[in-house]
C-alpha positions as CSV (number, residue, x, y, z in Angstrom):
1,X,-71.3,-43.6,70.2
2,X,-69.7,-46.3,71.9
3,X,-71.3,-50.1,71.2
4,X,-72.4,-51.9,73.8
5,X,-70.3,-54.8,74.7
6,X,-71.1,-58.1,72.8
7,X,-72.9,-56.0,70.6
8,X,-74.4,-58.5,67.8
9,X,-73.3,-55.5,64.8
10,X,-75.9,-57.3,62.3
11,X,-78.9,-58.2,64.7
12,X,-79.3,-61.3,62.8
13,X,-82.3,-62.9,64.7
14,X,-80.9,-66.3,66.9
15,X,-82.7,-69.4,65.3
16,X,-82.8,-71.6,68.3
17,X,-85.7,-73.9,69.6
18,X,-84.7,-72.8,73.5
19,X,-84.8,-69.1,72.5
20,X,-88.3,-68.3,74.5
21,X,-86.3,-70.8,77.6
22,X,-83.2,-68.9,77.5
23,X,-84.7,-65.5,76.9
24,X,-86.4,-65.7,80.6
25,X,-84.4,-67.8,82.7
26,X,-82.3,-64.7,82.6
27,X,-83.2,-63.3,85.9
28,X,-82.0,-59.2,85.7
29,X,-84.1,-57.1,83.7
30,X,-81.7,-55.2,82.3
31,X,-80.2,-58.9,80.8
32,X,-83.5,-59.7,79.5
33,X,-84.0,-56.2,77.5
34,X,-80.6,-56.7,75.9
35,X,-81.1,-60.1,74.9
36,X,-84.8,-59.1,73.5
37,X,-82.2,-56.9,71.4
38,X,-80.2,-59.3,70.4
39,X,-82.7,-61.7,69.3
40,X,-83.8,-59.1,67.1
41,X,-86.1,-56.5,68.8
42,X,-88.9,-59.1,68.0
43,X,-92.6,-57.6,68.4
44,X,-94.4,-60.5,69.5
45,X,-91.6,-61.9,72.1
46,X,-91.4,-58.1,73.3
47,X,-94.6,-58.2,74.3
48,X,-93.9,-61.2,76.4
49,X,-91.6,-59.7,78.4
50,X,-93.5,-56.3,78.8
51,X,-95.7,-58.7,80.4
52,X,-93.7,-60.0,83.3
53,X,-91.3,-56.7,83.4
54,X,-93.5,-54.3,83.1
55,X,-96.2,-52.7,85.7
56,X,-99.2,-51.6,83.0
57,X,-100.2,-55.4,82.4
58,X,-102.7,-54.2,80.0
59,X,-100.1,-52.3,77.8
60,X,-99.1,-55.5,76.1
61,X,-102.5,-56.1,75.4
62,X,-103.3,-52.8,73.8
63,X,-100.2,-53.1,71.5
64,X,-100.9,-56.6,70.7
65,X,-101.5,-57.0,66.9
66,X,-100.3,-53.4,65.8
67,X,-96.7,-53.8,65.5
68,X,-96.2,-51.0,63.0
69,X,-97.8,-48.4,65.5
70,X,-96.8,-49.7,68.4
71,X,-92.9,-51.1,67.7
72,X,-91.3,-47.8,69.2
73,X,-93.6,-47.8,72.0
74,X,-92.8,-51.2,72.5
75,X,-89.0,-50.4,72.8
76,X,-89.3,-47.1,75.1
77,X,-91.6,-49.0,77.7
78,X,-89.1,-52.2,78.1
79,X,-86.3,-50.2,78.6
80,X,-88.6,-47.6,81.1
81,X,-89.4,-51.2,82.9
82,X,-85.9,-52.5,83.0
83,X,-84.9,-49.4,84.4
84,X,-82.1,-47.4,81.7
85,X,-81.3,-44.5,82.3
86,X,-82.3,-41.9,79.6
87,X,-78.7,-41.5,78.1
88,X,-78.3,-45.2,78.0
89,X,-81.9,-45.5,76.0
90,X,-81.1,-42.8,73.4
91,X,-77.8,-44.4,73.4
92,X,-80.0,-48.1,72.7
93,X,-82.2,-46.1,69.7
94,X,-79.6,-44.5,68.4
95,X,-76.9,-47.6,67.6
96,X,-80.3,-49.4,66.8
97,X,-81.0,-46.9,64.1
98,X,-77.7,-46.7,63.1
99,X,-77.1,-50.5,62.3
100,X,-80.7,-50.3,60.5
101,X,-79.4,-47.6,58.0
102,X,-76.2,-49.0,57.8
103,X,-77.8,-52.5,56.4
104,X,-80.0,-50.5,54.3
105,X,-77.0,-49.5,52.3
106,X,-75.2,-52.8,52.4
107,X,-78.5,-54.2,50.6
108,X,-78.5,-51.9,47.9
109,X,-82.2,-51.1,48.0
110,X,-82.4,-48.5,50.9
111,X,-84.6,-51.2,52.8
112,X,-83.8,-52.5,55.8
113,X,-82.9,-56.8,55.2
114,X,-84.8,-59.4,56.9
115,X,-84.3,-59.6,60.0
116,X,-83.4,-56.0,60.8
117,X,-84.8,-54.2,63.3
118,X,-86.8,-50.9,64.3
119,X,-87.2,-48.5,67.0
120,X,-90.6,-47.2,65.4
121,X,-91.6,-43.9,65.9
122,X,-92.2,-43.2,69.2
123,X,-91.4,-40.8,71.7
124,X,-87.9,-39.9,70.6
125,X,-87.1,-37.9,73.4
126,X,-88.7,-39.2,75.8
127,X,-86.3,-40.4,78.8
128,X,-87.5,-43.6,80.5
129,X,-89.2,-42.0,84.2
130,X,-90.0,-45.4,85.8
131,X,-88.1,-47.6,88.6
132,X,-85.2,-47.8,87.8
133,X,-84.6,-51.2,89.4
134,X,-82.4,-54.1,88.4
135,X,-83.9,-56.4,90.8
136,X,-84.7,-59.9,90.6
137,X,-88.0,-61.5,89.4
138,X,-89.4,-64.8,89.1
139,X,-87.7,-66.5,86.2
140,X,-91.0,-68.7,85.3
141,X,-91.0,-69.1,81.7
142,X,-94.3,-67.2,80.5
143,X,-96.6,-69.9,78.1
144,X,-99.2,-70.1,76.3
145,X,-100.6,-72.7,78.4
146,X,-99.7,-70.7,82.2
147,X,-99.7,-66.7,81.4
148,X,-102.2,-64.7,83.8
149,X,-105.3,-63.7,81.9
150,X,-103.7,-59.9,82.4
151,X,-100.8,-61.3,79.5
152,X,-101.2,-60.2,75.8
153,X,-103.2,-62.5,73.7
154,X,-101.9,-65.8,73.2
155,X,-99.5,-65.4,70.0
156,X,-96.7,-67.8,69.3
157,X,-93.3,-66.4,69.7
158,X,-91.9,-67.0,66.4
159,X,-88.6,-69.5,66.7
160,X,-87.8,-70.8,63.2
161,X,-89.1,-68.3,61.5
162,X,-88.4,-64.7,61.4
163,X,-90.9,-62.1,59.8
164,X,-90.0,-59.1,58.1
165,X,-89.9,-56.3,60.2
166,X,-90.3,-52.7,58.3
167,X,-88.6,-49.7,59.5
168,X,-91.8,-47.3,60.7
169,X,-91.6,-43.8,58.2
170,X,-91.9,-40.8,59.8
171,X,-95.0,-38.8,60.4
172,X,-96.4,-42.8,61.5
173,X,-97.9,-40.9,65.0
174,X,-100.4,-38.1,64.6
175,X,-98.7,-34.3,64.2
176,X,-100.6,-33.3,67.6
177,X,-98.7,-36.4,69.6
178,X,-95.7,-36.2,67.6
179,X,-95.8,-32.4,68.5
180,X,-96.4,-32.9,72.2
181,X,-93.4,-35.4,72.1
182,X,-91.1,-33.1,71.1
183,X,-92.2,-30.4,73.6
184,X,-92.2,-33.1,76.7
185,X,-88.7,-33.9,75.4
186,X,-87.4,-30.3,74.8
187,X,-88.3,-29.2,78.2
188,X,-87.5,-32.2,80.2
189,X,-83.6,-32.2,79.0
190,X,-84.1,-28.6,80.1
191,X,-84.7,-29.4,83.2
192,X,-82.4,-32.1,83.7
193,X,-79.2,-29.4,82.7
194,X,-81.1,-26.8,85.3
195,X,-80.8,-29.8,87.8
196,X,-77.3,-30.1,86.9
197,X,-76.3,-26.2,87.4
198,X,-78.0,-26.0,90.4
199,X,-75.7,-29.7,91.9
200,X,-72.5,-28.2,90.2
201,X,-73.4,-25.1,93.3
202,X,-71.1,-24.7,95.8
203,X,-72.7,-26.1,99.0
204,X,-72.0,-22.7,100.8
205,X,-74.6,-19.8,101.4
206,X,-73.2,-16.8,100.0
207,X,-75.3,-14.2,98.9
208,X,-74.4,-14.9,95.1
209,X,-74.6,-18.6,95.7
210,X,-78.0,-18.3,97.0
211,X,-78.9,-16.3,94.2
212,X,-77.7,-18.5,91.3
213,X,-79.7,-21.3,93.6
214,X,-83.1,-19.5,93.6
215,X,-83.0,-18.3,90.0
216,X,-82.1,-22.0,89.1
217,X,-84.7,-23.3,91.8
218,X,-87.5,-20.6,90.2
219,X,-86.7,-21.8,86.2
220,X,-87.4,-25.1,87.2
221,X,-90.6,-24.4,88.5
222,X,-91.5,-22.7,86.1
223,X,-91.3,-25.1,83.3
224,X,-92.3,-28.5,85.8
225,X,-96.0,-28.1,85.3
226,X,-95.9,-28.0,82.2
227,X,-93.6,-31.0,81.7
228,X,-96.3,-32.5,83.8
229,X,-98.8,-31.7,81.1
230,X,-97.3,-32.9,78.1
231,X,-96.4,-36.5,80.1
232,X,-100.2,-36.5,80.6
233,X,-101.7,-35.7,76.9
234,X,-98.8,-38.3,75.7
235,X,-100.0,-41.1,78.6
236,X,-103.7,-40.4,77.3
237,X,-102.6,-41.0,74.1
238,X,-100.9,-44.0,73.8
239,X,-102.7,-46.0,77.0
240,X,-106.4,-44.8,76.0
241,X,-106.0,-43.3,72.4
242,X,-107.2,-39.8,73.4
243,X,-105.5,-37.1,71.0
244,X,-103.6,-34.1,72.5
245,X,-106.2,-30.7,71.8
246,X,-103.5,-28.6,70.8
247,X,-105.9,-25.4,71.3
248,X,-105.8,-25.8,75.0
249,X,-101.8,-27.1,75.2
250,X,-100.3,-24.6,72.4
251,X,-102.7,-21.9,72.6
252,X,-102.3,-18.7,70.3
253,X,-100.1,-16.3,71.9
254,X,-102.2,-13.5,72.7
255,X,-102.2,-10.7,70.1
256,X,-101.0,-7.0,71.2
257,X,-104.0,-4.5,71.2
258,X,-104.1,-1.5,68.0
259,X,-101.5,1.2,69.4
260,X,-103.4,3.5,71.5
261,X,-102.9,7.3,71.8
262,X,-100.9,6.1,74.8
263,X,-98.1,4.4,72.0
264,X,-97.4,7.1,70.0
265,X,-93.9,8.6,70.2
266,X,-93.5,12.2,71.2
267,X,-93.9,14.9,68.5
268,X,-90.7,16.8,69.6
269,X,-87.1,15.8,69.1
270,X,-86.6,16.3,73.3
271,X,-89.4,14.1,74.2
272,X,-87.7,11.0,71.9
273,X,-84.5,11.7,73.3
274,X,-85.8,11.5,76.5
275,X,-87.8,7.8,76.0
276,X,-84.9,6.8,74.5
277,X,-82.5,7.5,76.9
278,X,-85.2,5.6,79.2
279,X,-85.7,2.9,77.3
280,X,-81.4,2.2,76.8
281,X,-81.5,2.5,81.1
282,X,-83.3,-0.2,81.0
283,X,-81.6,-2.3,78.4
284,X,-79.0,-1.7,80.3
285,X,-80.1,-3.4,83.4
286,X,-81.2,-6.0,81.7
287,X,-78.5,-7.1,80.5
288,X,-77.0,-7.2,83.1
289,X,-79.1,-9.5,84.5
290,X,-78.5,-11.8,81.9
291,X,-74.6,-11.4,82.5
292,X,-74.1,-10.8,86.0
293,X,-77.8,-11.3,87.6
294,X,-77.7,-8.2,89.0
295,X,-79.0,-5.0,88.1
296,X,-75.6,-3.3,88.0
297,X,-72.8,-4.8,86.4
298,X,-70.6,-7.1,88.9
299,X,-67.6,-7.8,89.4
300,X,-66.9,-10.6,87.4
301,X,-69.6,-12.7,84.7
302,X,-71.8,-14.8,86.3
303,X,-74.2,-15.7,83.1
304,X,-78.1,-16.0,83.9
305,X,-79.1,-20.0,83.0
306,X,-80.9,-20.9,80.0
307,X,-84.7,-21.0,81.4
308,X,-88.1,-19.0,81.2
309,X,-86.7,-16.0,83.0
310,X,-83.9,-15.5,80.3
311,X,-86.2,-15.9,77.8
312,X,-88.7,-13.2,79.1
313,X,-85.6,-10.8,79.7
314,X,-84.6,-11.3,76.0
315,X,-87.7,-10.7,74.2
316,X,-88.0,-7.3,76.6
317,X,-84.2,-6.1,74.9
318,X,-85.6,-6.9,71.7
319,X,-89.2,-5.0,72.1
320,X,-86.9,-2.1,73.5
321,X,-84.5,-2.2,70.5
322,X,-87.6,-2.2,68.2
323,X,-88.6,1.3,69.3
324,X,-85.4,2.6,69.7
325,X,-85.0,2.3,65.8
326,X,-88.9,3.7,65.6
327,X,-87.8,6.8,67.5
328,X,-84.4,7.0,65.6
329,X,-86.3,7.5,62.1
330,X,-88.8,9.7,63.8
331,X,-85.6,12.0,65.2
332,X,-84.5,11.8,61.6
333,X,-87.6,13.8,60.5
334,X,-87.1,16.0,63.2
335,X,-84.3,17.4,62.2
């Protein structure tokens, strides 16, 4: 990945006594993340400027104190605030976590050296959804004496000295959040590459263009509510400590009933012949919906997108294919 320009490549925290000064007299937000970041990814000092950049004022307040839990939260909601875009925040973690491993082997212990630096474990995939606004804001220096009662508790921002920060182990969040993470991720890059397909159209209204649109249009909608969902369980997590009931968000697929007299394959070799022969028709058609999304085969490919409807389509072949070889073996003892 490409560093980011002025990139300090050993994070060694800046001992200055003007650091807090300097950190916000910087008036973008953007600025003021990236120095946070060069000063070392600092909890406390974080939380000082999640204060005045962020919109939860009570966030800071919540995290106050639990740096260990909270240090990759801390990360993802500055850079939501300052308004990055998520490839430029997985872009932030990632060289973050790179230099960290990277001075864990210089250091011959496998631990990161004082004064490295952590993402935590957080919402790894989450892409930052607020503002993304690189406006202007005050520039008043936030102190102990002045902060609005709304500000984290009053904790020096540590200047001359610099406290070991640990790398957060994996498995620090609860399975159920860390599982809703991953989904909320999973389906919200999903989304974004539907997105993309569908602005990569052409802008006309041909009957295949159209088509491609509303198939594109229907996958989104498809998966939306539930990306919805997951943001909510993960919000109700980390703002009011509610865990995710994974009965209700991953519930048990629901099991086949016993085969029926309804399920069992004809006793004569015609009658399997014939449900096979129905059952490749219909293969058949499906697959050409996942290469040409048409019933009948078209003039040239025009692959169905990655989505919910793909997926169903699929797992109909493969049901299909499964009793195809059922009725092969039971042709075999038919003849």
């Amino acid at each position: 990945m490409r560093a980011q320009k002025g990139w300090p490549r050993n994070l060694k925290i800046i001992h200055s006594p003007a650091i807090q000064g300097f950190f916000i007299k910087t008036c973008n937000m953007k600025e003021k993340v990236m120095q946070w970041i060069r000063l070392g990814c600092n909890f406390n000092l974080g939380l000082y400027l999640l204060a005045e950049i962020g919109k939860n004022k009570q966030l800071p307040r919540i995290m106050a104190g639990n740096e260990k839990r909270y240090a990759g939260k801390l990360f993802y909601e500055l850079c939501k605030a300052a308004g990055y875009t998520m490839q430029e925040y997985q872009e932030l973690k990632d060289e973050l976590q790179n230099i960290v491993e990277q001075l864990a082997l210089e250091s011959g212990d496998g631990n990161p050296p004082e004064g490295g630096v952590t993402t935590g474990e957080t919402s790894a995939g989450d892409p930052p959804t607020g503002d993304a606004s690189n406006g202007e804001t005050s520039g008043e220096e936030l102190t102990s004496e002045d902060q609005p009662s709304t500000d984290p508790p009053a904790v020096d921002p540590p200047i001359n000295e610099v406290p070991e920060i640990e790398v957060s182990a994996t498995g620090q969040l609860p399975e159920s959040v860390e599982k809703v993470i991953r989904e909320h991720a999973d389906l919200f890059k999903l989304r974004a590459q539907l997105h993309e397909q569908m602005a990569g159209l052409p802008e006309s209204n041909d009957d295949e263009t159209v088509k491609k649109r509303r198939n594109l249009s229907d996958s989104i909608a498809l998966i939306s509510p539930r990306i919805d969902l997951m943001f909510a369980a993960k919000e109700a997590f980390y703002n009011e400590g509610i865990l995710p009931d994974i009965s209700v968000l991953f519930p048990e697929p629901a099991q086949d009933p016993p085969a029926g007299p309804e399920d069992n394959l004809p006793a004569d070799a015609a009658g399997l012949k014939k449900m096979k022969k129905n059952l490749q028709t219909a293969n058949t058609k499906d697959q050409n919906q996942l290469e040409y999304q048409e019933a009948k085969k078209g003039a040239k490919p025009n692959p169905m997108p990655a989505g919910p409807k793909r997926i169903r389509i699929e797992k109909r072949i493969t049901e299909r294919n499964r009793q195809i070889e059922k009725i092969d073996l039971a042709l075999l003892s038919c003849s």
